[in-house]
C-alpha positions as CSV (number, residue, x, y, z in Angstrom):
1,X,-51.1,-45.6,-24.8
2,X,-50.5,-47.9,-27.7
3,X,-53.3,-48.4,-30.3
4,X,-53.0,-51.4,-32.2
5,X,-55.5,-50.9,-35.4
6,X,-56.1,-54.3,-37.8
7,X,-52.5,-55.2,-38.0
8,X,-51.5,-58.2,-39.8
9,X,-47.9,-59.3,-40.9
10,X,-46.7,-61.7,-43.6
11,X,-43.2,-64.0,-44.5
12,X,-42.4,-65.9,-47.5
13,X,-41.3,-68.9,-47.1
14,X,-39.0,-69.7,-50.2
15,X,-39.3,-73.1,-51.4
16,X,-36.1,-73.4,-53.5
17,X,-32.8,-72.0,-53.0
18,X,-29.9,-71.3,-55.5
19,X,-27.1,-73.6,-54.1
20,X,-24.5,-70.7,-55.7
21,X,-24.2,-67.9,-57.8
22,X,-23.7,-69.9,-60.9
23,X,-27.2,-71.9,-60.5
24,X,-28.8,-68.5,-59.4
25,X,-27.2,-67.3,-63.2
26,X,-28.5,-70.0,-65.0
27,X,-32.1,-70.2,-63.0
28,X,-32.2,-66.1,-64.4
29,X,-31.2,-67.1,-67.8
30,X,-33.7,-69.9,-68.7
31,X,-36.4,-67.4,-67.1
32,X,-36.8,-70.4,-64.0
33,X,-38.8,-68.3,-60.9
34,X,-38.0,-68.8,-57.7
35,X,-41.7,-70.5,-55.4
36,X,-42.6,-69.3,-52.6
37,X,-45.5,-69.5,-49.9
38,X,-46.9,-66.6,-47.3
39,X,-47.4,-67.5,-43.8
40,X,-49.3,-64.8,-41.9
41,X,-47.8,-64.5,-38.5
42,X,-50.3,-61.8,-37.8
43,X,-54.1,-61.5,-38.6
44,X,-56.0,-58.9,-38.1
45,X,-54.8,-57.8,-34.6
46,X,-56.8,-54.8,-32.4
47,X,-55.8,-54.0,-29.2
48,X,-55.7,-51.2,-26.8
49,X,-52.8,-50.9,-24.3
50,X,-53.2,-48.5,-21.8
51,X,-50.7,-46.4,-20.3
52,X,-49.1,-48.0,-17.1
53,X,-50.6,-51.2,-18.0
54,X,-48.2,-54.2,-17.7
55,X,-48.9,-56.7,-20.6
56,X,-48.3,-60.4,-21.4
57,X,-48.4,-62.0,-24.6
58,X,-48.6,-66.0,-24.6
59,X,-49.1,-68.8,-26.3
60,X,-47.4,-72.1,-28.3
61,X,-44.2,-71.4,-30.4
62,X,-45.2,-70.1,-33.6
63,X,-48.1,-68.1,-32.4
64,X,-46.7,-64.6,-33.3
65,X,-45.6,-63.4,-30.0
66,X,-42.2,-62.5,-30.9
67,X,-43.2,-60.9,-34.1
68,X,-45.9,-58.9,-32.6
69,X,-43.5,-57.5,-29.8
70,X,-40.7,-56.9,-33.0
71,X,-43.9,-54.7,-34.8
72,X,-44.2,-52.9,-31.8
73,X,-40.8,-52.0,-31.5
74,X,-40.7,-51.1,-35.0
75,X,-38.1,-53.2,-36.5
76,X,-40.9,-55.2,-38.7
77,X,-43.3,-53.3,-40.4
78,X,-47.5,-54.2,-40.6
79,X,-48.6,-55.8,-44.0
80,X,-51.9,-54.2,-43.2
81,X,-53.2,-52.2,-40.0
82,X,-51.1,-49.0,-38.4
83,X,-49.6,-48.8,-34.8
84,X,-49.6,-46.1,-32.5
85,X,-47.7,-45.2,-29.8
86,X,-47.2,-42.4,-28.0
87,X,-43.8,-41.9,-25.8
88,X,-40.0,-43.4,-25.9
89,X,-39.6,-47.3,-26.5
90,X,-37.0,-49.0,-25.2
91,X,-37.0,-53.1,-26.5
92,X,-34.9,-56.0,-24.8
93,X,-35.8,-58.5,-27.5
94,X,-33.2,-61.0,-28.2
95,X,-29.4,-61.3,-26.5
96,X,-26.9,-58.8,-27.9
97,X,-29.4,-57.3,-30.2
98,X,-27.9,-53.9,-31.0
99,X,-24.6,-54.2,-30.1
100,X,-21.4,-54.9,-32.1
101,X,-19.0,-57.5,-30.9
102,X,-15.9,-55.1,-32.1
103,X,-16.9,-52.6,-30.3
104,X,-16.2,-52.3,-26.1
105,X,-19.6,-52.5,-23.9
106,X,-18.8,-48.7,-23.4
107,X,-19.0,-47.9,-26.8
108,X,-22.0,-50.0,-27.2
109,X,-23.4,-48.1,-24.6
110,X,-22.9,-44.9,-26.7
111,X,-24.4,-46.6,-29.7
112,X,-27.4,-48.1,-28.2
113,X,-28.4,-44.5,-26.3
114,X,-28.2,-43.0,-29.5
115,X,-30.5,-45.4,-31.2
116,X,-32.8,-44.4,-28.6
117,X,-32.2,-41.1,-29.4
118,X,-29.8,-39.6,-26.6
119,X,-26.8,-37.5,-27.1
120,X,-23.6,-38.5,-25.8
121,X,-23.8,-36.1,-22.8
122,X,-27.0,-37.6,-21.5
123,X,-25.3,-41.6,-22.0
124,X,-22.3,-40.1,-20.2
125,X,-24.4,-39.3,-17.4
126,X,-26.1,-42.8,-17.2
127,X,-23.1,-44.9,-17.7
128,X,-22.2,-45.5,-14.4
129,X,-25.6,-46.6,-13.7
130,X,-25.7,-49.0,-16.5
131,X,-22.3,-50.3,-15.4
132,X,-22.9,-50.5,-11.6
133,X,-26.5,-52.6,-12.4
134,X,-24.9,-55.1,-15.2
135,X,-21.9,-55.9,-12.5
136,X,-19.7,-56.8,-15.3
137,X,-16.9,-54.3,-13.9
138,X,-13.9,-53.4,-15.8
139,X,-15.0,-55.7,-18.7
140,X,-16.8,-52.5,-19.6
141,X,-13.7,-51.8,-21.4
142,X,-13.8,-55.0,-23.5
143,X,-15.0,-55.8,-27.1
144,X,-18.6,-57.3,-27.1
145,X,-17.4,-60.8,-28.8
146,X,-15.7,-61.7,-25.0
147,X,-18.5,-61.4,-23.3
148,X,-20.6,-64.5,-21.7
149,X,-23.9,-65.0,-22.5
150,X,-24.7,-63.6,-19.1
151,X,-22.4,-60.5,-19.6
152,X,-24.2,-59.5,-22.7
153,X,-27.5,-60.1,-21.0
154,X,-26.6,-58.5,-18.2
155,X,-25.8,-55.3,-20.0
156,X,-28.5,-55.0,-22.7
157,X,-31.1,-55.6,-19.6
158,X,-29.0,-52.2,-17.8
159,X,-29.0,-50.0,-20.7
160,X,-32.5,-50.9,-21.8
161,X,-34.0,-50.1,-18.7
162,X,-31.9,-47.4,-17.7
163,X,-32.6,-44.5,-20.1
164,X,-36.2,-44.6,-18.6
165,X,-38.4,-45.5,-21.5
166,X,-41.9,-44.9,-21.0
167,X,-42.7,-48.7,-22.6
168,X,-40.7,-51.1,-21.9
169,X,-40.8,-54.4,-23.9
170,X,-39.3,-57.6,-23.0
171,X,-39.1,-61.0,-24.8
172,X,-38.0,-63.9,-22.9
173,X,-34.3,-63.5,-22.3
174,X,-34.9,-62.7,-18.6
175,X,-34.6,-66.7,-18.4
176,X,-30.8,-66.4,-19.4
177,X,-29.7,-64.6,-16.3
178,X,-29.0,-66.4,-13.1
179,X,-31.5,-65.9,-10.2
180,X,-29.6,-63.3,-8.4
181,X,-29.8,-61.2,-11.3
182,X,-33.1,-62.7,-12.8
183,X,-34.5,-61.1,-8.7
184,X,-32.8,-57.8,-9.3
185,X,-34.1,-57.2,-13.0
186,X,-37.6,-58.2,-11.2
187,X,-37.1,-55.8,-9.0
188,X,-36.4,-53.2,-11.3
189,X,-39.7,-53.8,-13.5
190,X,-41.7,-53.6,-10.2
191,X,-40.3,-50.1,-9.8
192,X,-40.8,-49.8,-13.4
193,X,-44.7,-50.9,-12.7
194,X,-44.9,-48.7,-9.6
195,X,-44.1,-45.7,-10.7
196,X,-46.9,-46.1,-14.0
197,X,-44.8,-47.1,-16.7
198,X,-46.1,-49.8,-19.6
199,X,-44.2,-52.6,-20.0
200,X,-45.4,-55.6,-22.1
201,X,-43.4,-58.8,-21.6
202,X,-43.6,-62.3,-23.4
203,X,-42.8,-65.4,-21.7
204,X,-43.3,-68.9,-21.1
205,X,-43.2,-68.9,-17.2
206,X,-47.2,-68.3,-16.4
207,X,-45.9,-68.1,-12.6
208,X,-44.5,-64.7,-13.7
209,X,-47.4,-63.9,-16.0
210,X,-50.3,-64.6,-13.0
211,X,-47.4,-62.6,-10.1
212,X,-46.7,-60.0,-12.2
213,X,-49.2,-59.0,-14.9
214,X,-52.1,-56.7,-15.3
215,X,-53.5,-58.2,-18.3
216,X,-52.6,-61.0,-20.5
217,X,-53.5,-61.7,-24.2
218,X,-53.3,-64.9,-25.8
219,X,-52.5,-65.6,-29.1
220,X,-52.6,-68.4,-31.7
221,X,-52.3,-68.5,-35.4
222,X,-51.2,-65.6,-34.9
223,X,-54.7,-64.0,-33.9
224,X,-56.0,-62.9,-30.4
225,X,-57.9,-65.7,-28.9
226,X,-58.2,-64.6,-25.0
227,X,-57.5,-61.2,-23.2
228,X,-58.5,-60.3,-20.1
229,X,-57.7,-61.4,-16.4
230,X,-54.5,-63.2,-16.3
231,X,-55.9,-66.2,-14.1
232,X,-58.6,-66.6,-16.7
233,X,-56.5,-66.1,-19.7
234,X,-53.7,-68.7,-18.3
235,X,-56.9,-71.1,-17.6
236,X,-57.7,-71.2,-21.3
237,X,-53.9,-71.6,-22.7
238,X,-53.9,-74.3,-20.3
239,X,-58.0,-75.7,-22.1
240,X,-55.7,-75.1,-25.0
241,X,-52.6,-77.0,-24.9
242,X,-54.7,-80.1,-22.6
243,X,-57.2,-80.1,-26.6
244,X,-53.9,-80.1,-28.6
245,X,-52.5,-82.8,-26.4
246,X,-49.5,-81.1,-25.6
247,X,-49.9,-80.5,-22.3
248,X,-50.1,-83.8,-20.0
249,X,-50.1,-84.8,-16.5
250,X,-47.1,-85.1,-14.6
251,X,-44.9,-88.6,-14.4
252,X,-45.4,-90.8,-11.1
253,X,-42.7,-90.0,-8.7
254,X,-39.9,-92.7,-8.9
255,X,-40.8,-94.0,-5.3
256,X,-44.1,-94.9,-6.7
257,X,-44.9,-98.4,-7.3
258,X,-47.9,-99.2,-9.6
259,X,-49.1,-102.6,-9.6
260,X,-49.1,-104.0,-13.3
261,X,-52.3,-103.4,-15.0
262,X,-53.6,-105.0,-18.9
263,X,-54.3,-101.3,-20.0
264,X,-53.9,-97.7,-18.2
265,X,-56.4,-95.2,-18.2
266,X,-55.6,-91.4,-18.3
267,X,-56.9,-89.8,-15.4
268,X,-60.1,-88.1,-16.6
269,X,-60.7,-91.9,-17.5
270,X,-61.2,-93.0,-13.9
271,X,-64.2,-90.5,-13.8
272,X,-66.0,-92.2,-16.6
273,X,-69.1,-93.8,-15.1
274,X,-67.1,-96.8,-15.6
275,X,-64.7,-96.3,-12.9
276,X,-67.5,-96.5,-10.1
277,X,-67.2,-100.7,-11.2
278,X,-64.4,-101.9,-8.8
279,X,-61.3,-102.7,-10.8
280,X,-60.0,-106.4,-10.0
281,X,-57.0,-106.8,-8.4
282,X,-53.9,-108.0,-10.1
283,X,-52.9,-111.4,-10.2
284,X,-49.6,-111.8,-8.9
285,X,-47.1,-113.2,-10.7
286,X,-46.0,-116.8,-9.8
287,X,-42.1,-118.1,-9.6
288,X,-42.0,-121.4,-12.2
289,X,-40.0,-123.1,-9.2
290,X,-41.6,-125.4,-7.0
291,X,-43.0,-123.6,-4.3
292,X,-41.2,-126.2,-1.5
293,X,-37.5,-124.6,-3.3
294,X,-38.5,-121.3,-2.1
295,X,-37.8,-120.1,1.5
296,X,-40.1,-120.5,4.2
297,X,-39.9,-117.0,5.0
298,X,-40.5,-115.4,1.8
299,X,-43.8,-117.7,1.1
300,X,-45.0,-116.6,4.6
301,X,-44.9,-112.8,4.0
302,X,-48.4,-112.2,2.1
303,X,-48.2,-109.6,-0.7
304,X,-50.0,-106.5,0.1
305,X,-52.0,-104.7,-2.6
306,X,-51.3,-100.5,-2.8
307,X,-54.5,-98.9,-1.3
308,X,-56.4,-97.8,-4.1
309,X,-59.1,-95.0,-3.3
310,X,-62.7,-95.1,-4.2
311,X,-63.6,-92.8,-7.0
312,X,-65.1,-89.8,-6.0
313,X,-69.1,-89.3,-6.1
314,X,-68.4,-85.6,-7.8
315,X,-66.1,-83.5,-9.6
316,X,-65.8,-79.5,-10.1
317,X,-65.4,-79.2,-13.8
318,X,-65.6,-75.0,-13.9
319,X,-65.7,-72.4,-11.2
320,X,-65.1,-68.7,-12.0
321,X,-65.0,-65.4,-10.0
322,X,-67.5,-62.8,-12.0
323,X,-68.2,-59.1,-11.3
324,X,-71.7,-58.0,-11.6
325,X,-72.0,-57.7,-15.2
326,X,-70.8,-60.9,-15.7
327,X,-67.5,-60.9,-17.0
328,X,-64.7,-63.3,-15.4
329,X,-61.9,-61.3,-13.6
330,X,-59.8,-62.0,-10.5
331,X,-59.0,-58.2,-9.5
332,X,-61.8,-56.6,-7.8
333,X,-62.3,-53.1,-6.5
334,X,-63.0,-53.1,-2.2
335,X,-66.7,-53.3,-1.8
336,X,-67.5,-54.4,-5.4
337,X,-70.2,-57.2,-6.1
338,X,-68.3,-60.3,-6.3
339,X,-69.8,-64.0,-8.1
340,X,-68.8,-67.0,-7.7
341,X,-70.0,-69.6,-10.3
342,X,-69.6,-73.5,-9.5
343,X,-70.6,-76.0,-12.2
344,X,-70.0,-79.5,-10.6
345,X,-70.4,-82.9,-12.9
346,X,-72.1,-86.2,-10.5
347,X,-70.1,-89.2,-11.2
348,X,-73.0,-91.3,-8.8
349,X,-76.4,-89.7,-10.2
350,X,-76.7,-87.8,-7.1
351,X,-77.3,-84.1,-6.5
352,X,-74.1,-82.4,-5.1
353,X,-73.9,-80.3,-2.5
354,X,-71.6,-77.5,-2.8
355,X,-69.4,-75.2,-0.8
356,X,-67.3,-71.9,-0.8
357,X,-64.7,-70.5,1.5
358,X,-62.8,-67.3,1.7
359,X,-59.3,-67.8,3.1
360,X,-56.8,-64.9,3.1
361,X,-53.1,-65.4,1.0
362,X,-51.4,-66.8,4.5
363,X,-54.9,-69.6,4.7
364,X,-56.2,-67.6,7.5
365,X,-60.0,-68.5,7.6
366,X,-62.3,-65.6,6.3
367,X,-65.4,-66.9,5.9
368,X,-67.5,-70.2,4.4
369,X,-70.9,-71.1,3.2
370,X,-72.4,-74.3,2.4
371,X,-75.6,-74.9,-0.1
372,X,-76.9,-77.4,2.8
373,X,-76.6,-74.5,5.4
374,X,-78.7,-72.1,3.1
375,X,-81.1,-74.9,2.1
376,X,-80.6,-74.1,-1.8
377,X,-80.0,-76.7,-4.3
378,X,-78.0,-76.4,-7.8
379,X,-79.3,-76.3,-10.7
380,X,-79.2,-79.2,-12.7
381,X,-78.2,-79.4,-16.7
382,X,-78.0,-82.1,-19.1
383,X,-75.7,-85.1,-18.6
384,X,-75.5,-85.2,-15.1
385,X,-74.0,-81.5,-14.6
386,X,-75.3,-79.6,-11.9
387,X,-74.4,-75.4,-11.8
388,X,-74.7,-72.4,-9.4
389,X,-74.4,-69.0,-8.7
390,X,-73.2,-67.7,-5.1
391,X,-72.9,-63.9,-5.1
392,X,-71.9,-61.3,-2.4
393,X,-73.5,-58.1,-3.5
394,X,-71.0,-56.2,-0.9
395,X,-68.0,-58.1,0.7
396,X,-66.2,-55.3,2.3
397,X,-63.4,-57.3,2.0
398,X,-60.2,-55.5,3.0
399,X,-57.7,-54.7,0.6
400,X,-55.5,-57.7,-0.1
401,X,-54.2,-61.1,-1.5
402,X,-57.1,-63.6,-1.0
403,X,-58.1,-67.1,-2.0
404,X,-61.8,-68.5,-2.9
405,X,-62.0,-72.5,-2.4
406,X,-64.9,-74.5,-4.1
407,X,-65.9,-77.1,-2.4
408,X,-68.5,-80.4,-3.6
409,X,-69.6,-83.3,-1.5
410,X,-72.3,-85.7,-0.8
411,X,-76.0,-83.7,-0.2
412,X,-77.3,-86.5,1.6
413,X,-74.7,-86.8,5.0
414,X,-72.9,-83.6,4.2
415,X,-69.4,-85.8,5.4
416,X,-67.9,-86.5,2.4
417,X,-65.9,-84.1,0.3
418,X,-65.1,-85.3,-3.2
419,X,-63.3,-82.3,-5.0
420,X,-61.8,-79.0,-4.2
421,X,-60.7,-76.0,-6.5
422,X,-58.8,-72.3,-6.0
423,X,-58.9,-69.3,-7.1
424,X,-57.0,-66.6,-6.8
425,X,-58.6,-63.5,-5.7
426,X,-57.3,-59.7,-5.0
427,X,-59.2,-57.0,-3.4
428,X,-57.7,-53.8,-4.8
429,X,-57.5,-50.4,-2.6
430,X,-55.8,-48.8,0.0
431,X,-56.8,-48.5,3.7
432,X,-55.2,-47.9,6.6
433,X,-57.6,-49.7,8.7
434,X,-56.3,-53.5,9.6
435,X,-58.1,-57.5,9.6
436,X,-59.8,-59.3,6.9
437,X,-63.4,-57.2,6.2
438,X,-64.6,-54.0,7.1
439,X,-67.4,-53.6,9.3
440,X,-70.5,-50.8,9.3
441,X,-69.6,-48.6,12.4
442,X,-69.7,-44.9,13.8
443,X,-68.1,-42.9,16.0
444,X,-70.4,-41.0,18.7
445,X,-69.2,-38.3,21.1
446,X,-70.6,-39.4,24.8
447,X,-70.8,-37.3,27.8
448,X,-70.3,-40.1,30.5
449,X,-67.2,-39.9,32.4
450,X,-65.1,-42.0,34.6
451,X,-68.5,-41.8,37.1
452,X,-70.7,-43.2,34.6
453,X,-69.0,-46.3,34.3
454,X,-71.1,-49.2,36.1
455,X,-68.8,-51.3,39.1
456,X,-69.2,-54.8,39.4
């Protein structure tokens, strides 16, 4: 387990540097002090890691990712706050960290086992591990300094993981490898994860982070903002980056033509109220020839306008999975009380009907329910918003990969389906029994024979 206990970590920043040693004599003689300003890259940090939990930290650049992971590895010290931590470390933080580039990759190996604290007879009998997973072959025997980027990678991920630390923390130089290797260090973390080891990773790839991770923690300004389920979590970096404006929506594709338009409108624009006004259509722009110059052909062909669709009547604007106290989580125990929350803004000032279906990971139907098939209406908030709550108080869902579709349409036809939303949803457990739910059933010794079976 690893207790972290009110940790917070400070830089300076120095504002003027001595040029030489000359100006750093004088600046000492006429009693001139250096300026400088702190930047806290950690505030007040508590968190509880448990053992054989598997960890993410995320968030923008400049966050305190990196320098939360170097604190736990010990190579920065907390300004204020302790750490604890109880079994062997092993840290894969930046590329070549550790090693000297005089040195040969064997006698790094020797070096970097005895940081970790083993003997030589104990590196002796990992080498050939180490050596066999990096697949950098006789280059083994070569200094450090002639190794590739990948080489070096290749063999700090190898002895990192191969003196089987009990946490296991990684920054983001798994991206340097190629994907063959990039697979087989995967696969090594998953037996890492299997057999109950902690490993607490930071990276940018929130593919990885949803796949792979327990738990996830964001951070910015250097202070926890989010922890918790890593759909969730990912959700609100996401919130976070669309408020900043960093994150944006994806370019048109080049075989896209867009008719030119006097102004654009982002896309959460075109859901304004506004929007439901239809837009006119483009003039098209006229030759300054005289139309009797042009080819017959070309003025016959009539200019056909892109099909533009009509603005939807409703939009899902929040939908979360919930246990029965209420807290947000994807990962749910077989049989536990699952709810599903559905808040739904009307674009048309009509109540929405709503929808949710249970499809397993390979979209094999599971099950579906409407608000119009139950009769219920939402509930309906300020500014058009309309919210509710669907829960299943027992699912006896099987354990497995599953995925919860929110649906919203029209209330009045029940035709028309205006938006559509997943989430991801896994029913931990293990069973031996096979299909999609488990059903109530019991097994009853019977005394009829072959005889007591009726003949058409």
């Amino acid at each position: 387990m690893i207790e972290i206990v009110n940790v917070s970590k400070k830089f300076r920043i120095w504002e003027d540097r001595s040029r030489d040693l000359k100006e750093t004599t004088i600046n000492f003689l006429r009693g001139k002090k250096r300026s400088f300003r702190e930047i806290w890259a950690l505030q007040k940090i508590n968190l509880e890691i448990e053992e054989g939990e598997t960890v993410a930290f995320i968030g923008e650049n400049g966050s305190g990712k990196s320098t939360l992971l170097k604190v736990l590895a010990g190579i920065y010290s907390p300004d204020e706050g302790k750490i604890v931590a109880r079994g062997r470390i092993s840290t894969l933080l930046e590329l070549g960290v550790g090693f000297h580039p005089d040195l040969t990759g064997e006698e790094n190996v020797y070096l970097n086992g005895a940081m970790l604290g083993f003997d030589h007879a104990e590196m002796r009998e990992r080498i050939d591990e180490i050596v066999s997973f990096s697949e950098i072959g006789n280059f083994i025997y070569s200094p450090i300094r002639t190794y590739s980027s990948g080489m070096l990678m290749r063999l700090g991920f190898s002895v990192a993981t191969c003196v089987d630390p009990d946490i296991l923390l990684v920054d983001e130089i798994l991206a340097v490898g190629d994907e063959a290797f990039q697979q087989k260090c995967f696969g090594r973390m998953a037996g890492f994860k299997a057999s109950g080891k902690t490993i607490i990773i930071v990276s940018h790839s929130m593919d990885l982070v949803e796949r792979f991770c327990d738990r996830v923690i964001l951070l910015q300004g250097g202070r926890s903002v989010a922890d918790g389920d890593p759909g969730w979590v990912v959700g609100q970096y996401h919130a976070l980056l669309l408020s900043t404006g960093r994150l944006q929506g994806l370019p048109p594709s080049m075989d896209e033509v867009e008719p030119p338009q006097e102004s654009s409108g982002s896309t959460e624009e075109s859901f304004t109220e506004e929007s439901s006004v239809p837009m006119e259509e483009p003039e098209a722009v006229m030759s300054s020839e005289p139309s009797e110059e042009r080819p017959t052909e070309e003025t016959s062909v009539p200019i056909e306008e892109p099909y533009v669709p009509p603005p939807p009547g409703a939009v899902i604007r929040e939908m979360v999975l919930l246990n029965s106290k209420g807290v947000q989580k994807e990962r749910f125990r077989s049989g536990e009380a699952v709810a599903v929350r559905i808040v739904v803004e009307s674009l048309d000032d009509a109540e929405p009907a709503m929808a949710i279906g249970i499809v397993r990971s390979d979209l094999s139907p599971v099950y579906g329910i409407t608000t119009l098939i139950d009769r219920v209406r939402p509930r309906r908030l300020k500014d058009n918003y309309y919210s509710i709550l669907c829960r299943f108080p027992s699912p006896n869902l099987l354990p497995g990969k599953y995925i919860v579709r929110g649906h919203c349409g029209d209330s009045a036809t029940g035709t028309k389906l205006y938006d559509t939303v997943e989430k991801k949803l896994t029913i931990l457990g293990e069973t031996a029994e096979f299909g999609f739910c488990r059903l109530q059933h019991s097994w009853e010794e019977t005394q009829n024979g072959p005889a007591g079976i009726r003949k058409s």
